[in-house]
PDB file as gemmi writes it, atoms N, CA and C in Angstrom:
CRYST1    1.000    1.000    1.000  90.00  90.00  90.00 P 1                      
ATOM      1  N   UNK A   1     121.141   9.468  -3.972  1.00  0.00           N  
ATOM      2  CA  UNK A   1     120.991   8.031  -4.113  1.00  0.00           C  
ATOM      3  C   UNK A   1     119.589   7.745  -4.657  1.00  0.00           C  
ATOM      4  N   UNK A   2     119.631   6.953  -5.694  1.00  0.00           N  
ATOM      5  CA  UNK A   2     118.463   6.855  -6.440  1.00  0.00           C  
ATOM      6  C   UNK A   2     117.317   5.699  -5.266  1.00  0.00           C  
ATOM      7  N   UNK A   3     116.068   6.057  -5.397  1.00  0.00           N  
ATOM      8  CA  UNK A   3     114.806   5.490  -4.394  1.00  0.00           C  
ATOM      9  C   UNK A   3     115.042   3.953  -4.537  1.00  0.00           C  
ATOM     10  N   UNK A   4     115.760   3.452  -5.373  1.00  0.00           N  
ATOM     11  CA  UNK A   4     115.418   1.838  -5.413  1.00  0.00           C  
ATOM     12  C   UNK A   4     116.561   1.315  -4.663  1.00  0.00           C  
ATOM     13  N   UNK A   5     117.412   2.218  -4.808  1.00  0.00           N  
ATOM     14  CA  UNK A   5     118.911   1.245  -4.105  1.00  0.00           C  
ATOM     15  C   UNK A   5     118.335   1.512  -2.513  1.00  0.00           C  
ATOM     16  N   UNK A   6     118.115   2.791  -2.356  1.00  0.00           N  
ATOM     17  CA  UNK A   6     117.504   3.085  -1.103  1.00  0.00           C  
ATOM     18  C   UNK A   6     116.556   2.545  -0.099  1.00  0.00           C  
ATOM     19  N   UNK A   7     115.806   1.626  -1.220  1.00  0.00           N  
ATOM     20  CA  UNK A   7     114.488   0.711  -0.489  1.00  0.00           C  
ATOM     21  C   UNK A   7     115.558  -0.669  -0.406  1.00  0.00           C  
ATOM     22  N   UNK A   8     116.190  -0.764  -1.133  1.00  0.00           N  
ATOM     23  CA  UNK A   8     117.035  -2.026  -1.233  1.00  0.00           C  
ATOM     24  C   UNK A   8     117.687  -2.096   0.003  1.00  0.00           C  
ATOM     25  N   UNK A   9     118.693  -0.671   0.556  1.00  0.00           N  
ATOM     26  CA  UNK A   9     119.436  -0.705   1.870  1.00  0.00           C  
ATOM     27  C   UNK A   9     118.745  -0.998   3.064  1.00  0.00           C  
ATOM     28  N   UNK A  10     117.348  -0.530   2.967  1.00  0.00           N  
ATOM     29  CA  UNK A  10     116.376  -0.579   4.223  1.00  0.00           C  
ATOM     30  C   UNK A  10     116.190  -1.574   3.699  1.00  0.00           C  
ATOM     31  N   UNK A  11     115.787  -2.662   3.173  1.00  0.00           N  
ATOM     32  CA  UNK A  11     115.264  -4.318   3.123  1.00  0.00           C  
ATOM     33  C   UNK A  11     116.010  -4.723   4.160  1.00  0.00           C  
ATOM     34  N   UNK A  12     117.859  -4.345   3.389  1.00  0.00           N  
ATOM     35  CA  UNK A  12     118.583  -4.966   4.125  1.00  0.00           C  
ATOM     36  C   UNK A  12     119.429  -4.884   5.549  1.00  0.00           C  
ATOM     37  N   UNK A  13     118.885  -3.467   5.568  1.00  0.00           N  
ATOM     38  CA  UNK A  13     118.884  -3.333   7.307  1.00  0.00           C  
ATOM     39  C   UNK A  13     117.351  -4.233   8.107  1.00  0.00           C  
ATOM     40  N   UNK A  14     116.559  -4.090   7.484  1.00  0.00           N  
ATOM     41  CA  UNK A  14     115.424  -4.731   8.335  1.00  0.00           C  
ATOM     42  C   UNK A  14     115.836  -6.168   8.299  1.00  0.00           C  
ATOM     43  N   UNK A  15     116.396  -6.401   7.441  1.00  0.00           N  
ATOM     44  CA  UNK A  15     116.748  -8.292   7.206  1.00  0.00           C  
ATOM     45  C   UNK A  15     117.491  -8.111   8.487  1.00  0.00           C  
ATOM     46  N   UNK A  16     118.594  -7.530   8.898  1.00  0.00           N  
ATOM     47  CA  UNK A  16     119.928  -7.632   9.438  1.00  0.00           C  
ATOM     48  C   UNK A  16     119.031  -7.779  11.015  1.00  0.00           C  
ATOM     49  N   UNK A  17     118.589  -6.656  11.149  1.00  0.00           N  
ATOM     50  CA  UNK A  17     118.224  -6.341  12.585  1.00  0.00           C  
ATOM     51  C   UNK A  17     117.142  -7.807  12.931  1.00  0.00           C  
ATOM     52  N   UNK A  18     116.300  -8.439  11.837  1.00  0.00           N  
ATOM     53  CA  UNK A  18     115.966  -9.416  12.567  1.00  0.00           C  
ATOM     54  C   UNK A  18     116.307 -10.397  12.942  1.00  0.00           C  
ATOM     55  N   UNK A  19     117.665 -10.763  12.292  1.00  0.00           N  
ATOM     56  CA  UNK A  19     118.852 -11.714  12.036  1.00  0.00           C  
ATOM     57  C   UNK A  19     119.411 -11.311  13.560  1.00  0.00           C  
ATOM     58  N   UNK A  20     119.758  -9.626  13.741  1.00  0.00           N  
ATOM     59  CA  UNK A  20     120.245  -9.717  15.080  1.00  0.00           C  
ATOM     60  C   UNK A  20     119.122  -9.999  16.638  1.00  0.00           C  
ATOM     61  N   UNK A  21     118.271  -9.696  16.027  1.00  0.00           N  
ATOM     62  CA  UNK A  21     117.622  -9.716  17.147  1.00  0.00           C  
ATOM     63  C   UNK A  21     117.113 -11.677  17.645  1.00  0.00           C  
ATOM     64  N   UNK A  22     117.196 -12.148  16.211  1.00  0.00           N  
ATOM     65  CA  UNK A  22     117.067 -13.699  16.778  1.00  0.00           C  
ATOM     66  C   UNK A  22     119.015 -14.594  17.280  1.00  0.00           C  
ATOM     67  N   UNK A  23     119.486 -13.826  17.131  1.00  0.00           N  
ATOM     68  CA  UNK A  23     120.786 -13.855  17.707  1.00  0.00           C  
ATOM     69  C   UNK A  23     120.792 -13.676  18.780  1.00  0.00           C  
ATOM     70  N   UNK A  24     120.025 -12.878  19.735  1.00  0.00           N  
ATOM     71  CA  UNK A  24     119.445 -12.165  20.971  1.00  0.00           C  
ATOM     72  C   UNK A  24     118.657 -13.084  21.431  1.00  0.00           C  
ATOM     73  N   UNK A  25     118.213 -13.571  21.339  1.00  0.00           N  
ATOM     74  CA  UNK A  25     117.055 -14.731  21.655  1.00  0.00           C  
ATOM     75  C   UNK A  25     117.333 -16.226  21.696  1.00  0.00           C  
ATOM     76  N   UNK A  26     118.611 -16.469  20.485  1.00  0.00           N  
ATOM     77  CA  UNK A  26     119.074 -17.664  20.877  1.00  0.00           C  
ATOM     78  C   UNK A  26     120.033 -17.710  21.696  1.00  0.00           C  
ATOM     79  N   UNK A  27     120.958 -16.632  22.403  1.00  0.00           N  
ATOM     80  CA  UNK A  27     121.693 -16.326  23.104  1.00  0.00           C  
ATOM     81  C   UNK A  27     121.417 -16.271  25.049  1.00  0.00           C  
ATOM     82  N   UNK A  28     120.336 -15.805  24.633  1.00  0.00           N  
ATOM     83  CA  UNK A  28     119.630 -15.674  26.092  1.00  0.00           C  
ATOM     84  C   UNK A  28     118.895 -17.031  26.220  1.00  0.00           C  
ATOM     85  N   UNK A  29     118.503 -17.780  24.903  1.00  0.00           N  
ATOM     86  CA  UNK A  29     118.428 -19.539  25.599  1.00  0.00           C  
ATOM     87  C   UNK A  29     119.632 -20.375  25.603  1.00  0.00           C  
ATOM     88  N   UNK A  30     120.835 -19.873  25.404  1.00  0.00           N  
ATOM     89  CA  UNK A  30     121.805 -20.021  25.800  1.00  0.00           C  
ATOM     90  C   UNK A  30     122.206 -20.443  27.119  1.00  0.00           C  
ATOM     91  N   UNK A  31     122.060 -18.860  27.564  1.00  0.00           N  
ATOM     92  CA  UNK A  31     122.505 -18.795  28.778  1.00  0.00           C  
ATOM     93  C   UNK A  31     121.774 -19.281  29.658  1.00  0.00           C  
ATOM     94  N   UNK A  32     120.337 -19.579  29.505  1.00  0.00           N  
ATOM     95  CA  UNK A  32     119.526 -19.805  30.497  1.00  0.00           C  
ATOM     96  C   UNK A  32     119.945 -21.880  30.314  1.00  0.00           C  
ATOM     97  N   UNK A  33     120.281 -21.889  29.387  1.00  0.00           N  
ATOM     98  CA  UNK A  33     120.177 -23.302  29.635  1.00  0.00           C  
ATOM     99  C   UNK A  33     121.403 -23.975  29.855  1.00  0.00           C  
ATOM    100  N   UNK A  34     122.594 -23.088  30.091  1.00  0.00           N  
ATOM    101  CA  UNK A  34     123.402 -23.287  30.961  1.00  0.00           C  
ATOM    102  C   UNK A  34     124.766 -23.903  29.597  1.00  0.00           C  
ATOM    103  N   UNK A  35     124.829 -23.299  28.553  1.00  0.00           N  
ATOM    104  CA  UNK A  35     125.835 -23.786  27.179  1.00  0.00           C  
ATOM    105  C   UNK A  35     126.934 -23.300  27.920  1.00  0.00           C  
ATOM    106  N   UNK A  36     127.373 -24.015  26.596  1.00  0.00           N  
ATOM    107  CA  UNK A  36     129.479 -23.646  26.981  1.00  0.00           C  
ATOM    108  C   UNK A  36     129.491 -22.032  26.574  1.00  0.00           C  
ATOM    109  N   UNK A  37     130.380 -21.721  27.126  1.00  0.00           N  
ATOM    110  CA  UNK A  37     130.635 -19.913  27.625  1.00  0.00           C  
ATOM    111  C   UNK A  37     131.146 -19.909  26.055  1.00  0.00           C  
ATOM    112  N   UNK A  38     132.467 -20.701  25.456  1.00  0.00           N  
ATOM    113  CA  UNK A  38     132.550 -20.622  24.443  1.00  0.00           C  
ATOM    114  C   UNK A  38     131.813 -20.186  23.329  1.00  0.00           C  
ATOM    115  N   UNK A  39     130.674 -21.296  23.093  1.00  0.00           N  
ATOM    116  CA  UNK A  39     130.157 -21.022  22.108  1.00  0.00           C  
ATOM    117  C   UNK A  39     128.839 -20.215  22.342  1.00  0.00           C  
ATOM    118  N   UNK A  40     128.340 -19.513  23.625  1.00  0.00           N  
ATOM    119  CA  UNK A  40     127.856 -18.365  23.560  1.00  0.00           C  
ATOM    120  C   UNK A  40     128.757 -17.406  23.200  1.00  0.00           C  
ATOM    121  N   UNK A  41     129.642 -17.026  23.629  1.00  0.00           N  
ATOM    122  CA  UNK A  41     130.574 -16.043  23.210  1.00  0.00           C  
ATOM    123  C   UNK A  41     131.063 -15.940  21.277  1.00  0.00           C  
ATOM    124  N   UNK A  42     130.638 -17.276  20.642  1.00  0.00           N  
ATOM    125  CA  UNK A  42     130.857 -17.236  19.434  1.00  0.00           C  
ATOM    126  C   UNK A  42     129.896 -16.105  19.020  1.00  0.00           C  
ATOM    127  N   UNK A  43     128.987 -16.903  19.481  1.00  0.00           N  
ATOM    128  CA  UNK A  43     127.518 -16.015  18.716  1.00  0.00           C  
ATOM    129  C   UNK A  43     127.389 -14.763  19.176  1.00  0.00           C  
ATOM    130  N   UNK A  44     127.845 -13.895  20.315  1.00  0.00           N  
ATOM    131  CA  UNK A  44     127.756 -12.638  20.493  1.00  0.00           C  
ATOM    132  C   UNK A  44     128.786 -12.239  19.449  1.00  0.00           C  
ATOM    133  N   UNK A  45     130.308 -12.895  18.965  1.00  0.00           N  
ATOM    134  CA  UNK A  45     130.834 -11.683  18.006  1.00  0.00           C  
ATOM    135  C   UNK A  45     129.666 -11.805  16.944  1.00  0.00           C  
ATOM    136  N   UNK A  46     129.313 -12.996  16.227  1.00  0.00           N  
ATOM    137  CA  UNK A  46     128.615 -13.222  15.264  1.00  0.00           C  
ATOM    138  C   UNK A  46     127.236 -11.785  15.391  1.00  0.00           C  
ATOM    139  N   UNK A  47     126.566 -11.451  16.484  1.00  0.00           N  
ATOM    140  CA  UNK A  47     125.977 -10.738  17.022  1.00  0.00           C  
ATOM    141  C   UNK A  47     126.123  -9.505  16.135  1.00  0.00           C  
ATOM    142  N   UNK A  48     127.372  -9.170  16.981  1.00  0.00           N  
ATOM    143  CA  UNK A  48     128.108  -7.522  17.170  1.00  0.00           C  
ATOM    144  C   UNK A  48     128.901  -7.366  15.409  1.00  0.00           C  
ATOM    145  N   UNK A  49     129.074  -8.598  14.561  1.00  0.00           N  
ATOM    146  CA  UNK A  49     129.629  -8.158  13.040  1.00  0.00           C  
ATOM    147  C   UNK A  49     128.261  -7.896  12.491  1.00  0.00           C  
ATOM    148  N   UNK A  50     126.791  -8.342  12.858  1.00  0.00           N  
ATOM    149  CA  UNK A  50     125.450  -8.229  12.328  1.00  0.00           C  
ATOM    150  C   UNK A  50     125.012  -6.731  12.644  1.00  0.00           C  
ATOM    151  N   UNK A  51     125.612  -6.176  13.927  1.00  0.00           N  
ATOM    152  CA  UNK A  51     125.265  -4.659  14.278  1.00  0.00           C  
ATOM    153  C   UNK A  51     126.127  -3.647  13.510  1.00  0.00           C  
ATOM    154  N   UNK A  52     127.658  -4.048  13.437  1.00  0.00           N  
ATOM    155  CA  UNK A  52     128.185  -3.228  12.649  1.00  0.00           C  
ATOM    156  C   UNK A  52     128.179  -3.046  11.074  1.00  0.00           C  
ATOM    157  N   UNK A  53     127.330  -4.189  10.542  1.00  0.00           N  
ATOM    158  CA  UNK A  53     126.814  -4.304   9.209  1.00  0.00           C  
ATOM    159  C   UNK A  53     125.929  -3.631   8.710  1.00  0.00           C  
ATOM    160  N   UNK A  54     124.951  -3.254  10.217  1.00  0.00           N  
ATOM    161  CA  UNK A  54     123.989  -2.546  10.032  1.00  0.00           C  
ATOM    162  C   UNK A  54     124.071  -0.694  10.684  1.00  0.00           C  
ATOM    163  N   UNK A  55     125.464  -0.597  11.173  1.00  0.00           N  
ATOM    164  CA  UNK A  55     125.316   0.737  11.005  1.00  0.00           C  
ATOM    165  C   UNK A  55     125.923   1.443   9.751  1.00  0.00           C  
ATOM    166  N   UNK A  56     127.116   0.237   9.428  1.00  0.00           N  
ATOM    167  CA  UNK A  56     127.547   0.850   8.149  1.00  0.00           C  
ATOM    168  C   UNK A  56     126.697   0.972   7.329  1.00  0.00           C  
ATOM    169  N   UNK A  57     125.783   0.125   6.930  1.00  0.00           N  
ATOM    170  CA  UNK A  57     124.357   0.327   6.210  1.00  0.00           C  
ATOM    171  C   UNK A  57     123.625   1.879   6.428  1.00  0.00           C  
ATOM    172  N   UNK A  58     123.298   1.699   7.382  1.00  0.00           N  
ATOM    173  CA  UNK A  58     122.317   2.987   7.753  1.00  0.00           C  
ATOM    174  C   UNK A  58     123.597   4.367   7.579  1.00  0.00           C  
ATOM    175  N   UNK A  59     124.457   4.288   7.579  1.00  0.00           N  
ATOM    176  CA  UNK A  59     125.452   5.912   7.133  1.00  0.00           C  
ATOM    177  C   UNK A  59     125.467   5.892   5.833  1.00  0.00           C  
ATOM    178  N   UNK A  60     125.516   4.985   4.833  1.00  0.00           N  
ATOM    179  CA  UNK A  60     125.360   5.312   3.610  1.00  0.00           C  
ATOM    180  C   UNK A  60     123.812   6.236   3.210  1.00  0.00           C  
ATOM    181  N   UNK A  61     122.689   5.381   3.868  1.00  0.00           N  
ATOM    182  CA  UNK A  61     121.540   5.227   3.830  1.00  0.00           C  
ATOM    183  C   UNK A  61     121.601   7.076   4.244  1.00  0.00           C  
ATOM    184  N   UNK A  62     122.053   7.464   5.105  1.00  0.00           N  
ATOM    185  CA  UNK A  62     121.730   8.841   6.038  1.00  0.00           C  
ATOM    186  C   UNK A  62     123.453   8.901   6.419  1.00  0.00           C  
ATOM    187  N   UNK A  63     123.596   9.664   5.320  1.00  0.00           N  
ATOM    188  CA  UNK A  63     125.069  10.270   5.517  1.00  0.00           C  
ATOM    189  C   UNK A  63     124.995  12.096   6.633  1.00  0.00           C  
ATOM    190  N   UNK A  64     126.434  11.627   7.776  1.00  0.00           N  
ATOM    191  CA  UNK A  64     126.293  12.934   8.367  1.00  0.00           C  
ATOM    192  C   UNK A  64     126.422  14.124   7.900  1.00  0.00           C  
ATOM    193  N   UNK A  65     125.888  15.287   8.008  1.00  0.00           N  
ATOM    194  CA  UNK A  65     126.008  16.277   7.493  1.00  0.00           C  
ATOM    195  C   UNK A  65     126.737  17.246   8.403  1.00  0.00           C  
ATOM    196  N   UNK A  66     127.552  17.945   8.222  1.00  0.00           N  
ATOM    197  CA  UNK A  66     128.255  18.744   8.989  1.00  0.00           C  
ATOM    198  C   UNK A  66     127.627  20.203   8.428  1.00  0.00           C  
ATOM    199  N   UNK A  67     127.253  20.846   9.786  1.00  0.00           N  
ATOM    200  CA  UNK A  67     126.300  21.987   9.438  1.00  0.00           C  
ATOM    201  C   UNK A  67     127.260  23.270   9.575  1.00  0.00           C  
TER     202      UNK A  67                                                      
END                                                                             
């Protein structure tokens, strides 16, 4: 994989993970402030499609090698 697409995938894992991690943060003022279960529960799938975006990312990025 050529170095530029490569810096490109890591942009866009670092984009993702901060995207998830403020997903994490508005979630836990969520809960603390007592929201509908509903629409916390929206935002955790919203969450968990941002994590699996980002592992499919990172296996292209670092494909397994079977030794």
């Amino acid at each position: 994989m050529p170095d530029q697409d490569q810096a490109e995938l890591r942009l866009s894992v670092a984009r993702l993970r901060q995207e998830h991690e403020d997903y994490d943060v508005a979630i836990n003022a969520m809960i603390q402030t007592g929201c509908d279960a509903l629409r916390i529960q929206r935002m955790k799938k919203k969450k968990l499609v941002i994590k699996d975006r980002i592992t499919k990312i990172e296996d292209v990025i670092i494909p397994d090698i079977i030794a």
